[in-house]
N, CA, C and O of each residue as an XYZ file, in Angstrom:
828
protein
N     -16.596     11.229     -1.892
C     -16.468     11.193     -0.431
C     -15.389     12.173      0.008
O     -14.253     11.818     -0.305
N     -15.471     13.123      0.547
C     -14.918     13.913      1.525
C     -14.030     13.270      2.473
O     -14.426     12.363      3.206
N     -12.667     13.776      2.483
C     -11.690     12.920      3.484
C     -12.142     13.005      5.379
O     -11.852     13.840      6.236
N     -12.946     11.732      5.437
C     -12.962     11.766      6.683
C     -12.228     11.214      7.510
O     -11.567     10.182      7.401
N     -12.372     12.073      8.545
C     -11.140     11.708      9.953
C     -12.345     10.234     11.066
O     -13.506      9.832     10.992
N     -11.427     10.013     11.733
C     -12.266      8.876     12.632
C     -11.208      9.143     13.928
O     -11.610      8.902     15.066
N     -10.058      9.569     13.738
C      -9.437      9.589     14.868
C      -9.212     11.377     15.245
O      -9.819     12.281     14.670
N      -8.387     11.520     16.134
C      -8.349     12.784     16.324
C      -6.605     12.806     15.697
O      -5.599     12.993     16.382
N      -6.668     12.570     14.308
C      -5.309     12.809     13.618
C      -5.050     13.945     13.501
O      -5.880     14.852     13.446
N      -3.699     14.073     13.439
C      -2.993     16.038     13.424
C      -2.633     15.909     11.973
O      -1.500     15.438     11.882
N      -3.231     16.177     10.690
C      -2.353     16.172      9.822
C      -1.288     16.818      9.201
O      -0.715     16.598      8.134
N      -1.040     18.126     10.555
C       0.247     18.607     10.260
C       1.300     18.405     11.136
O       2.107     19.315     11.328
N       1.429     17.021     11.856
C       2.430     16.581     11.855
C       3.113     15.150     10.917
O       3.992     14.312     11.117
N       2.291     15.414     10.002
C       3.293     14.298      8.781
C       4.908     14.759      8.205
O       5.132     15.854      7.687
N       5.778     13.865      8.380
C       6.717     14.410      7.801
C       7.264     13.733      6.876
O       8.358     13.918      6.343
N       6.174     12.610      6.603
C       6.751     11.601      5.185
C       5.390     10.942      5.479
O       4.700     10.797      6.488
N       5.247     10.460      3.639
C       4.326      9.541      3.729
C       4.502      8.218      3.131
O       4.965      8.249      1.991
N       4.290      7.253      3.538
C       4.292      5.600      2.529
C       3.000      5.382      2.055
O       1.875      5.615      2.496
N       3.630      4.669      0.633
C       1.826      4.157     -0.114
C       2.292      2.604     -0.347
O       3.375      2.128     -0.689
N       0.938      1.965      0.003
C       1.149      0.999     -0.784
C       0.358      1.148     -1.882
O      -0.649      1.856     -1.894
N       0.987      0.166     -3.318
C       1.313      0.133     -4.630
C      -0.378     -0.358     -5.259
O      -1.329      0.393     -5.479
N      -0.321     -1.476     -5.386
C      -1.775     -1.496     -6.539
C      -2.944     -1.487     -5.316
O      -3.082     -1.809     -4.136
N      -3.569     -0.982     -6.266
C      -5.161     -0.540     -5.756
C      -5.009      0.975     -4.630
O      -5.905      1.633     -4.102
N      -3.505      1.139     -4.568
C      -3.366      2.551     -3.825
C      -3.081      3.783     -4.680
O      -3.861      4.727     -4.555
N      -2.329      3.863     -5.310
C      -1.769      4.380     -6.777
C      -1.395      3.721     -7.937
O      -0.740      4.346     -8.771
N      -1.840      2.033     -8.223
C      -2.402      2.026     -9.573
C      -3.198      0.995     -9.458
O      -3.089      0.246     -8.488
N      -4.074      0.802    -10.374
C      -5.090      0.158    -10.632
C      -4.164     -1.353    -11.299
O      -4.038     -1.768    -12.451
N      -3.763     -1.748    -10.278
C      -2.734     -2.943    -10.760
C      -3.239     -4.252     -9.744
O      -2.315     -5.029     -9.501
N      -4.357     -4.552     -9.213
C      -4.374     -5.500     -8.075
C      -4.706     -7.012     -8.986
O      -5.564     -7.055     -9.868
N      -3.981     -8.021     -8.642
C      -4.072     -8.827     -9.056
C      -5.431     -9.587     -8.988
O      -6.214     -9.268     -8.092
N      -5.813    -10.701     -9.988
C      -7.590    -10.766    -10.098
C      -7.277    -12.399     -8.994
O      -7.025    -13.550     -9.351
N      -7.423    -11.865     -7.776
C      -7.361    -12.674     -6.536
C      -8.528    -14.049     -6.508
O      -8.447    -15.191     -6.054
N      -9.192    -13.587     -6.950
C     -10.242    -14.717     -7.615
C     -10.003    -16.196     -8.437
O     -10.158    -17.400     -8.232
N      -9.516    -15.267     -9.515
C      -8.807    -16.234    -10.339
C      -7.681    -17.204     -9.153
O      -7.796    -18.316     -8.636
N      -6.572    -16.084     -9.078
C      -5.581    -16.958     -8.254
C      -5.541    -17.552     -7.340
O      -4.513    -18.158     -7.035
N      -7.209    -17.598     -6.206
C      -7.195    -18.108     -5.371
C      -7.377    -19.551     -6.141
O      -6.543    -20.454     -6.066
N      -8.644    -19.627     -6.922
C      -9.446    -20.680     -7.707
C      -7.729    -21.218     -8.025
O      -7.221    -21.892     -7.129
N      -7.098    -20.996     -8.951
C      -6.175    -21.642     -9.199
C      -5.255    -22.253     -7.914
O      -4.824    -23.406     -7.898
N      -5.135    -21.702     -7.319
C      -3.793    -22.133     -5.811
C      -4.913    -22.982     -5.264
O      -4.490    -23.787     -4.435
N      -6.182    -23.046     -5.470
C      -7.156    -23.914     -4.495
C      -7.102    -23.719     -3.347
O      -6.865    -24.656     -2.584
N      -7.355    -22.138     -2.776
C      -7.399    -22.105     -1.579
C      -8.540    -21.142     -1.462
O      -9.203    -20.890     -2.469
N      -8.774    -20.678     -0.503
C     -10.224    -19.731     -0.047
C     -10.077    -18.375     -0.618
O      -8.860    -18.224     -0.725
N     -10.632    -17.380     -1.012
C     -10.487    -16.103     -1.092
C     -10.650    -15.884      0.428
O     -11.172    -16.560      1.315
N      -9.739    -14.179      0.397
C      -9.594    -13.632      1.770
C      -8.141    -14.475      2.619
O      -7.696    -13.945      3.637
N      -7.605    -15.581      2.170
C      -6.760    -15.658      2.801
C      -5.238    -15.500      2.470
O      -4.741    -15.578      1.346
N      -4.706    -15.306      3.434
C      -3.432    -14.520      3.306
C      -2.127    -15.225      2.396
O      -1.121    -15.886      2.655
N      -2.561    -14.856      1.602
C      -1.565    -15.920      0.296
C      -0.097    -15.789      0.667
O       0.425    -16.811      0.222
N       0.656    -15.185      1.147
C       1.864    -15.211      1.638
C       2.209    -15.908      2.470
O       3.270    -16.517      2.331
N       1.465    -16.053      3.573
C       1.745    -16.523      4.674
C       1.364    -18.068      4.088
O       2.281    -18.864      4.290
N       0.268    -18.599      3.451
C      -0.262    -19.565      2.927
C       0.828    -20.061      2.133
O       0.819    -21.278      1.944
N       1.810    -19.363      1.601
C       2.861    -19.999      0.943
C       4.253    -19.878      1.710
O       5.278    -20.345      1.213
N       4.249    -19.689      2.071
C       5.694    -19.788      3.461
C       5.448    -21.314      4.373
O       6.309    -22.113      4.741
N       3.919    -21.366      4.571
C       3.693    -22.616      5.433
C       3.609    -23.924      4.460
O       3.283    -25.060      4.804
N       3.971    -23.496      3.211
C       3.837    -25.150      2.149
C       5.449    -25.471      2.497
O       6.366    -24.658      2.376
N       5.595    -27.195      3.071
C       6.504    -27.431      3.388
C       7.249    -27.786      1.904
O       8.461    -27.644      1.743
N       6.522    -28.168      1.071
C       6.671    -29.401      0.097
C       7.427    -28.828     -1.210
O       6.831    -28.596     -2.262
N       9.152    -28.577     -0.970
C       9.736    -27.567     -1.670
C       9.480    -27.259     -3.338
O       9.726    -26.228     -3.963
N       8.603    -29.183     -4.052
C       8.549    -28.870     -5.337
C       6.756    -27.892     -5.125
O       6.348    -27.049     -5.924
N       6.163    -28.258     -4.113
C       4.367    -27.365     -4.227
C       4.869    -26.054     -4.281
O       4.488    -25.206     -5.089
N       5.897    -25.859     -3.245
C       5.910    -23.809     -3.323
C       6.066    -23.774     -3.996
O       5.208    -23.169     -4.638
N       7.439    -24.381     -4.949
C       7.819    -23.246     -6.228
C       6.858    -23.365     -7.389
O       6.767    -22.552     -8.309
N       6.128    -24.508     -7.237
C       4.619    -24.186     -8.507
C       3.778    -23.486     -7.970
O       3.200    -22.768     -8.785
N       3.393    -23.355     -6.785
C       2.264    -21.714     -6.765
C       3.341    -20.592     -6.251
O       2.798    -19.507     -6.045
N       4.520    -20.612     -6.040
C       5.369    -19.233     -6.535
C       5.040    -18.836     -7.590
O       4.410    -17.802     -7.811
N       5.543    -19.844     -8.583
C       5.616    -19.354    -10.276
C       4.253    -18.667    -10.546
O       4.103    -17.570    -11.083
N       3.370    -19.421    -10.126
C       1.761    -18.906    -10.272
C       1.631    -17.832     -9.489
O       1.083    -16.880    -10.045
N       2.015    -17.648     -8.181
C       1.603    -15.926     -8.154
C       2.221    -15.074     -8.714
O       1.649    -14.103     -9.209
N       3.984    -15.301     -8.782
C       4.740    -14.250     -9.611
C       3.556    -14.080    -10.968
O       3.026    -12.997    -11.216
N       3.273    -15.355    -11.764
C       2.330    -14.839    -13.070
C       1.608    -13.829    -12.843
O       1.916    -12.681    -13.163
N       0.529    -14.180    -12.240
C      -0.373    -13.053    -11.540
C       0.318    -11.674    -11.555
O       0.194    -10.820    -12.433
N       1.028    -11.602    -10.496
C       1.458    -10.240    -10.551
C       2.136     -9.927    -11.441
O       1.958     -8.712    -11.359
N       2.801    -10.051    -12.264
C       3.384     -9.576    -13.950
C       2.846     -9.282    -14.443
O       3.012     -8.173    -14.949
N       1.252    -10.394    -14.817
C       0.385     -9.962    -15.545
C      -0.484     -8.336    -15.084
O      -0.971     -7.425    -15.753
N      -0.377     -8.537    -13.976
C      -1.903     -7.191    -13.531
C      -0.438     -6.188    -13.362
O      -0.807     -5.031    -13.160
N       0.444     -6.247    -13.376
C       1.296     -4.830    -13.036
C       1.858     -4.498    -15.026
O       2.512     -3.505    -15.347
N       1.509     -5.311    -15.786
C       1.795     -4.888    -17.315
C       0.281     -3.879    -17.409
O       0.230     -2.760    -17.920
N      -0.599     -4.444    -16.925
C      -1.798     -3.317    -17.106
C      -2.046     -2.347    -16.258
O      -3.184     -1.880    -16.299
N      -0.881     -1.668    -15.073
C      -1.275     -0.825    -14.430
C      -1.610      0.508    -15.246
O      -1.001      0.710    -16.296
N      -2.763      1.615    -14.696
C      -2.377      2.657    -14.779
C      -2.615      3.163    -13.140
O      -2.694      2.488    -12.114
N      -2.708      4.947    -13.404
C      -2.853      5.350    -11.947
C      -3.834      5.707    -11.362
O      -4.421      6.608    -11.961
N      -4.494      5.264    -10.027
C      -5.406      5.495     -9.677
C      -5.765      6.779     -9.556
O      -4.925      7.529     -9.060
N      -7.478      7.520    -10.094
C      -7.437      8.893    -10.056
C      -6.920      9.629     -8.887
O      -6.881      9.350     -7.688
N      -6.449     10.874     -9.728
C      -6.209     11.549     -8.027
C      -4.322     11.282     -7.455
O      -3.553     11.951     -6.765
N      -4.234     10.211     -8.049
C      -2.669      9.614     -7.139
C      -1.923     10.178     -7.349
O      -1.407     10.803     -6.422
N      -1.447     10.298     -8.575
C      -0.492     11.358     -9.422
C      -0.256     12.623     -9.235
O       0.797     13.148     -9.595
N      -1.322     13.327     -8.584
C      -1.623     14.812     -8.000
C      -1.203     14.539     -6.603
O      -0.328     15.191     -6.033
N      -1.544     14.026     -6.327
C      -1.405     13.202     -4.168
C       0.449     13.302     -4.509
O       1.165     14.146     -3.970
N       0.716     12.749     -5.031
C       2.165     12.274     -5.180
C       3.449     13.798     -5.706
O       4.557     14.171     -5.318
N       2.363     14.282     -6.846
C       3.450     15.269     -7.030
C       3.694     16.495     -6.004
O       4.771     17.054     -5.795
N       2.289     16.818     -5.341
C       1.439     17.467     -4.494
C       2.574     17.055     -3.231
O       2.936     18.099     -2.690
N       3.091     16.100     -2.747
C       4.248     15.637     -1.573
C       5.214     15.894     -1.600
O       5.879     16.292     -0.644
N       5.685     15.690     -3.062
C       7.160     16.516     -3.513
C       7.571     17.602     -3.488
O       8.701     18.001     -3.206
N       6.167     18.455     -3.948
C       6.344     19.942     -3.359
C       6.163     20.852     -2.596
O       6.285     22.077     -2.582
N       5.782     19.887     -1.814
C       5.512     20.018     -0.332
C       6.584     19.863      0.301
O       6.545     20.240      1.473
N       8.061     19.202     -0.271
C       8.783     18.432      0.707
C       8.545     17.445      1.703
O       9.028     17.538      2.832
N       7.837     16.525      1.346
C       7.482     15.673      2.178
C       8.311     14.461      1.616
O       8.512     14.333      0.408
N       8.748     13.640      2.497
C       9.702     12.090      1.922
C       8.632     11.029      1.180
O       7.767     10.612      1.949
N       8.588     10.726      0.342
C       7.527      9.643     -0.195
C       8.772      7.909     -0.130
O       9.995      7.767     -0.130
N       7.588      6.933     -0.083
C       8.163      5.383     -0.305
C       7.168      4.982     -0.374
O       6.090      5.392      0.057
N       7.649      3.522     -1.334
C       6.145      2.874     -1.289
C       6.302      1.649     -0.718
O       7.464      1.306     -0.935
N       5.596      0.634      0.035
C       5.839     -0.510      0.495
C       4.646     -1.390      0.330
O       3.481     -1.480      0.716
N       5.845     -2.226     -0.728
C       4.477     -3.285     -1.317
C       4.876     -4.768     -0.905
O       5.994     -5.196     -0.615
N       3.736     -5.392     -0.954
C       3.487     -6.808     -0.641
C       3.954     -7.791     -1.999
O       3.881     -9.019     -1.963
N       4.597     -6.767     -3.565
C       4.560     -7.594     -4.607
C       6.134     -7.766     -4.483
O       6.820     -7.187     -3.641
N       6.712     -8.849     -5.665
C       7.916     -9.042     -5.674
C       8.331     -7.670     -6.386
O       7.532     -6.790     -6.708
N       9.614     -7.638     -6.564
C      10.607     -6.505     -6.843
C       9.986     -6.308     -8.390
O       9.407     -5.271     -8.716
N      10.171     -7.379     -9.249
C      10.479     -6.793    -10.897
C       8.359     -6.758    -10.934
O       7.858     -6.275    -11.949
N       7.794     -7.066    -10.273
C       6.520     -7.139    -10.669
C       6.302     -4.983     -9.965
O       5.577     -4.208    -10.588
N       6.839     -4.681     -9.099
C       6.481     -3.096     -8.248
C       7.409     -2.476     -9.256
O       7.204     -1.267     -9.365
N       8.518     -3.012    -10.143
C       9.135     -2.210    -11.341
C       8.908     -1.981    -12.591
O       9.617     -1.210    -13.238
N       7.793     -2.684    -13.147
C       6.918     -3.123    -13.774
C       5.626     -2.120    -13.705
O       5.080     -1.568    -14.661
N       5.428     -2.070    -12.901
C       3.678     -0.717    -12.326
C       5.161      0.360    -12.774
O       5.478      0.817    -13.872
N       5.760      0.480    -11.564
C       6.650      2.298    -11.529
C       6.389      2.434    -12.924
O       5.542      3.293    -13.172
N       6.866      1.843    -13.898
C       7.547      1.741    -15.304
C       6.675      2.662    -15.688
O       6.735      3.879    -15.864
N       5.475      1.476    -15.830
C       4.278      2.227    -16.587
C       3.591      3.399    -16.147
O       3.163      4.144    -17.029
N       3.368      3.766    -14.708
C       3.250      4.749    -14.257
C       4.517      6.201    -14.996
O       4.234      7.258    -15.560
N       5.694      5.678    -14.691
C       6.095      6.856    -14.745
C       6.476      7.622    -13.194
O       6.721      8.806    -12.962
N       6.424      6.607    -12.397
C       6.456      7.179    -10.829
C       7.725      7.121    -10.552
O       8.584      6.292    -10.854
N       7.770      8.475     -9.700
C       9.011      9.150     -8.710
C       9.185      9.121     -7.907
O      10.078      9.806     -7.408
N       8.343      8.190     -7.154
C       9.078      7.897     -5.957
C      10.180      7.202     -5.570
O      10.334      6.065     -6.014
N      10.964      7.666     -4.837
C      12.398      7.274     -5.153
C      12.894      6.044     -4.262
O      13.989      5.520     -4.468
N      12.139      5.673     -3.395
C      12.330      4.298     -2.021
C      11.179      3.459     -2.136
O      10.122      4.009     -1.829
N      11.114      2.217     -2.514
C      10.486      1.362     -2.947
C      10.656      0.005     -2.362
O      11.606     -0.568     -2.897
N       9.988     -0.800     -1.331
C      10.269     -1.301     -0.751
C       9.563     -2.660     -0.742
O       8.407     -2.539     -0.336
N       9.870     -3.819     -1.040
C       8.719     -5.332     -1.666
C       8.735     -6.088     -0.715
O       8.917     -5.657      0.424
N       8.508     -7.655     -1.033
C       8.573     -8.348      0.262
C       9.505     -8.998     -0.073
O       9.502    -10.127      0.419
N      10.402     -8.748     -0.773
C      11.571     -8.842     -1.122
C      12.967     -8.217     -0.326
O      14.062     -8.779     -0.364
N      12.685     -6.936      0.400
C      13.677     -6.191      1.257
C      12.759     -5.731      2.717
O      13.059     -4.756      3.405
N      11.866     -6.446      2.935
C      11.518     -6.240      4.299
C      10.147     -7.258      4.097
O       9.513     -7.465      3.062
N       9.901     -7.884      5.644
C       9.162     -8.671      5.474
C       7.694     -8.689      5.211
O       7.148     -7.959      6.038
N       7.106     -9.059      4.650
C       5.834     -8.756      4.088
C       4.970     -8.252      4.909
O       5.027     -8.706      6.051
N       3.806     -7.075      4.599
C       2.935     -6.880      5.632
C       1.826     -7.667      5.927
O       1.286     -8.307      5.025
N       1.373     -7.707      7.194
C       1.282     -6.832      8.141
C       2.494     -6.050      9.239
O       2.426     -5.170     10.097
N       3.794     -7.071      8.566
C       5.012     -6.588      9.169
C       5.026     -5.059      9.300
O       4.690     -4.354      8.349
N       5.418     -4.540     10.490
C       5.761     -3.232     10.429
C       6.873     -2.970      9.971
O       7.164     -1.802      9.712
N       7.582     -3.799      9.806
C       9.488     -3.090      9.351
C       9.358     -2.469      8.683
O       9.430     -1.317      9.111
N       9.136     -2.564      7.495
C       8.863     -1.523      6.445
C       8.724     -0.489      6.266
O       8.970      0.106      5.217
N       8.064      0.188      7.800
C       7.451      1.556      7.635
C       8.622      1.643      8.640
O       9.297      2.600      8.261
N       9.138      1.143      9.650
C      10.134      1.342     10.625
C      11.628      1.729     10.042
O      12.487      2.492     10.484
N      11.582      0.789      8.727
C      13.089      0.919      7.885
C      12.804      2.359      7.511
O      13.783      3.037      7.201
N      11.825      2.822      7.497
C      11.741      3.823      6.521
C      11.769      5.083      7.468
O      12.510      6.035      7.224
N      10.910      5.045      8.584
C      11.046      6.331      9.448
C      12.764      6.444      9.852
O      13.440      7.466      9.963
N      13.169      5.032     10.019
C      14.672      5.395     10.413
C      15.617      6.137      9.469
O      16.543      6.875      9.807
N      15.130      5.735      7.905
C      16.347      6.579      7.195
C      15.656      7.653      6.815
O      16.086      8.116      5.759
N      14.658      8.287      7.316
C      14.212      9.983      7.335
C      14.498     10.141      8.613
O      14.719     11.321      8.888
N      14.557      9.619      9.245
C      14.791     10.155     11.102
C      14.031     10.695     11.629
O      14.226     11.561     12.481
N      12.688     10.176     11.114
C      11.554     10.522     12.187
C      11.093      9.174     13.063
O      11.719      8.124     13.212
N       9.673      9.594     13.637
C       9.552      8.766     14.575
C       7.828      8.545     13.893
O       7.150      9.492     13.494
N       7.391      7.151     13.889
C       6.955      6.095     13.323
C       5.237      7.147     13.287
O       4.337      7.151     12.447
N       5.415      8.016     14.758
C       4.005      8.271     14.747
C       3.886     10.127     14.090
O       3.187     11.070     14.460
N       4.632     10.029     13.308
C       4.962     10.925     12.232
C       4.773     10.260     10.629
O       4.704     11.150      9.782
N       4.733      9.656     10.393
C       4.818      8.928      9.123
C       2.887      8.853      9.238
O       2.158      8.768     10.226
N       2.582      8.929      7.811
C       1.359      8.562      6.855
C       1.437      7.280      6.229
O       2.341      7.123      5.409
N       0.796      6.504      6.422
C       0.350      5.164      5.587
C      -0.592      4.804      4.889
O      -1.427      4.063      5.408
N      -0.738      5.190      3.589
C      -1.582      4.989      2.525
C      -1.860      3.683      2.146
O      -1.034      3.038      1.500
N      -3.149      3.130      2.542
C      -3.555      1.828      1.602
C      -4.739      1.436      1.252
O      -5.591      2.301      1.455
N      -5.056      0.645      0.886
C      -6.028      0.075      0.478
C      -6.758     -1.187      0.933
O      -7.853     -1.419      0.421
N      -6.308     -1.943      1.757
C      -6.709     -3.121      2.606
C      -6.417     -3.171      3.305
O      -5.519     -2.362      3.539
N      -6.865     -4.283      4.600
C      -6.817     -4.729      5.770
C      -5.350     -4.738      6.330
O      -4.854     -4.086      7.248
N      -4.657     -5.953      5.250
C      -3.017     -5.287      5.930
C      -2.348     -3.898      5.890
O      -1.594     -3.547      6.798
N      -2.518     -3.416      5.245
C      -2.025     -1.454      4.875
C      -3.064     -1.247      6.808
O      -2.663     -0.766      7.868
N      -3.802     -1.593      6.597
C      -4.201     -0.653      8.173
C      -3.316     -1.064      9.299
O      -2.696     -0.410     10.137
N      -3.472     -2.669      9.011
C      -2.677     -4.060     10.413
C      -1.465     -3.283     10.577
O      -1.111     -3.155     11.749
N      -0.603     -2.628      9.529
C       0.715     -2.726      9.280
C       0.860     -1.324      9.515
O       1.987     -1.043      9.923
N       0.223     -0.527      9.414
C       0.235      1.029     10.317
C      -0.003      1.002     11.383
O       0.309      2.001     12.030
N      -0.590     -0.010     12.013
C      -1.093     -0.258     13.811
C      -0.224     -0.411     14.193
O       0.243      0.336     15.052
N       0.619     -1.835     13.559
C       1.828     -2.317     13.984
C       2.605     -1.637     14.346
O       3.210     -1.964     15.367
N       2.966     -0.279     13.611
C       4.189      0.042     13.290
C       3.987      1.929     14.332
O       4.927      2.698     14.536
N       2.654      2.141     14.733
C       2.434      3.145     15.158
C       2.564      3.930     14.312
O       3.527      4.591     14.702
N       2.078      4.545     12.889
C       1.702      5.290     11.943
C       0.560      5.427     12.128
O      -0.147      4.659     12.780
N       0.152      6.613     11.477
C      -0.940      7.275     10.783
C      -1.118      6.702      9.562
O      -0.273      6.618      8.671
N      -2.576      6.193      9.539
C      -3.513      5.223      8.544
C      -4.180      6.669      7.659
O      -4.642      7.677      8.195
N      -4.051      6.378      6.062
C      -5.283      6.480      5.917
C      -5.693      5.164      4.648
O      -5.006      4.435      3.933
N      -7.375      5.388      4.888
C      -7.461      3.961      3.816
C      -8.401      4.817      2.529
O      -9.467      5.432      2.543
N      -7.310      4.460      1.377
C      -8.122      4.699      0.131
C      -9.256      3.150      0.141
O      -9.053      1.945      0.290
N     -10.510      4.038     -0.111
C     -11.666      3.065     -0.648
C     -13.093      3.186     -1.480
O     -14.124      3.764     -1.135
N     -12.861      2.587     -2.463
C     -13.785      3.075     -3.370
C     -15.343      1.566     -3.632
O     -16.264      1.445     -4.439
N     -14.905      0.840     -2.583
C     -16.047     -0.269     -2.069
C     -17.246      0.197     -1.041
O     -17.412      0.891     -0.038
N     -17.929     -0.594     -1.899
C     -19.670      0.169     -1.383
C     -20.397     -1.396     -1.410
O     -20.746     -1.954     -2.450
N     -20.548     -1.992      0.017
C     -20.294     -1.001      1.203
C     -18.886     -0.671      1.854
O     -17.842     -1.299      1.674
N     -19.059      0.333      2.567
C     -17.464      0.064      2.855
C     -17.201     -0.864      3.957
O     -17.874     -0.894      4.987
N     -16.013     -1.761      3.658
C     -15.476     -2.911      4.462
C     -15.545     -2.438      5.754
O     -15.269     -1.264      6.001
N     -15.953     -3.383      6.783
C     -15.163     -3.611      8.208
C     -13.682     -3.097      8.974
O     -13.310     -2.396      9.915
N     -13.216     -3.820      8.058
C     -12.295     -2.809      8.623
C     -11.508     -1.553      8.125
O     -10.278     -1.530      8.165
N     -12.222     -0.556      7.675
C     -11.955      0.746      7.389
C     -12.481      0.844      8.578
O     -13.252      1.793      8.434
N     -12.560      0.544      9.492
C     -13.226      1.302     11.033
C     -11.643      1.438     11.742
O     -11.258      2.298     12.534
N     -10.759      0.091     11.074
C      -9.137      0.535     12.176
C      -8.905      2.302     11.652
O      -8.668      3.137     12.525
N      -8.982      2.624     10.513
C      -8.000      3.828      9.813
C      -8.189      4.862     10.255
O      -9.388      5.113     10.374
N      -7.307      5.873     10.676
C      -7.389      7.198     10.782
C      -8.353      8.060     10.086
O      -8.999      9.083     10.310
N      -8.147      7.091      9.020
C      -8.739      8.500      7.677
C      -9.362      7.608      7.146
O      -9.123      6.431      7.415
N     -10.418      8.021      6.162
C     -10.714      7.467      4.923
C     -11.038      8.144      4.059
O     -11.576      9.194      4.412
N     -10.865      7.877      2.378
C     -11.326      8.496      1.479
C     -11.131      7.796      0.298
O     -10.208      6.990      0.174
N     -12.162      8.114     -0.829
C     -11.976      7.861     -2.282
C     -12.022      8.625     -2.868
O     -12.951      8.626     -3.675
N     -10.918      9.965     -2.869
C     -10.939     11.051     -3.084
C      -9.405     11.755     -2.814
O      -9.320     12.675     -2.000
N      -8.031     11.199     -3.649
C      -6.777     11.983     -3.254
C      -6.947     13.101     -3.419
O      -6.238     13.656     -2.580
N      -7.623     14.067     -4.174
C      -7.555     15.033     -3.886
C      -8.283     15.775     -3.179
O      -8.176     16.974     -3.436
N      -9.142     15.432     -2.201
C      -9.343     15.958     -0.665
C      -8.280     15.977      0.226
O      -7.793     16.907      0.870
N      -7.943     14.562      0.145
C      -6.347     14.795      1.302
C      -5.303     15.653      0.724
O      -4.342     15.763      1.486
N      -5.178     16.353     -0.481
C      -4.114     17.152     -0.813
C      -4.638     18.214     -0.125
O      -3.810     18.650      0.676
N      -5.966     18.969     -0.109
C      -6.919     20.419      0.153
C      -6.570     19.739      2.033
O      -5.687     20.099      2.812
N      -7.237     19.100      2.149
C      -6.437     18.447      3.840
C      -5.088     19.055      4.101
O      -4.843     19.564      5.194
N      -4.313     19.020      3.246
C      -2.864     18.375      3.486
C      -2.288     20.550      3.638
O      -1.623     21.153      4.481
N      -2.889     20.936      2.552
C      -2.615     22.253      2.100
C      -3.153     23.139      3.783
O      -2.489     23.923      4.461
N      -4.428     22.668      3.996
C      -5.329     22.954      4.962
C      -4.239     23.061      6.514
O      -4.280     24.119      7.141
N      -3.400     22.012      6.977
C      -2.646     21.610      7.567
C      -1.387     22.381      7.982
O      -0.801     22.439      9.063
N      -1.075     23.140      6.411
C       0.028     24.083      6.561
C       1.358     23.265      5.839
O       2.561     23.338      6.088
N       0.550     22.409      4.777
C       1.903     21.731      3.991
C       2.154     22.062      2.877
O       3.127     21.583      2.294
């Protein structure tokens, strides 16, 4: 797939970009299936928020422990999604600011870097800003580059990565390699299953 536009995006006014982490640049997404079946709750629903609202201080910390598992486990088997590694080094020498802002805890997003081997140097969990669809994240981040929000790129892979670029007034794009493609890849600026179109994009742009 060819990086298509849906909005009338400028892609040469990016002056930093954020990714989020598994299923964006590594093949690390936790098997949500399993963990729903286990937490006994629905697939599709928002497991964070689903665990913030358990009042019952000994229930959270047993499906804490159980999602932290989860994510340990699927971030010991990350590698990188094709294409990412080129997208990524391809920014650096571009001069462009990279961060990534993930929805996982801290040692589980240090855990992927590891194995990756990734350089990106601002790394951000739901651990130091509040989980997305929160915009802070991308807001913490335009503030310590000192741009302005509708300058920033937001790389993701699901529904919140789009929610959380709306939020925050960024530029979306959505990596997707689902056939058919989801519903809401209709919010995103961009779409593609293809980083290296958006680099030939990016070059195209004057970066």
């Amino acid at each position: 797939m060819p990086l298509i536009k849906q909005t009338e995006v400028d892609l040469g006014r990016i002056k930093g970009v954020i990714f989020d982490l598994d299923g964006t640049l590594a093949s690390s997404n936790p098997d949500f299936d399993s963990l729903c079946a286990e937490l006994e709750i629905c697939r599709g629903v928002d497991i964070l928020k689903w665990l913030d609202d358990i009042e019952c201080p000994d229930r959270k910390a047993s499906a804490n422990a159980v999602i932290h598992r989860y994510e340990l486990e699927s971030s010991a088997r990350a590698e990188w999604i094709p294409g990412a590694q080129v997208l990524v080094d391809y920014l650096h020498s571009a001069g462009l600011p990279t961060a990534i802002l993930t929805r996982n805890i801290r040692q589980a997003a240090g855990v992927t870097l590891g194995r990756l081997g990734c350089s990106i140097p601002a790394v951000l969990t739901r651990e130091d800003a509040p989980a997305k669809p929160s915009p802070e994240g991308i807001l913490m981040m335009c503030r310590e580059w000192g741009i302005a929000p509708h300058e920033c790129l937001y790389v993701g892979d699901y529904l919140f990565d789009l929610q959380t670029a709306a939020n925050a007034g960024a530029m979306s794009l959505l990596y997707n390699v689902q056939q058919p493609v989801p519903e809401y890849a209709a919010m995103a600026d961009m779409v593609t299953d293809d980083y290296l179109a958006l680099v030939e994009a990016l070059k195209l742009a004057g970066h």
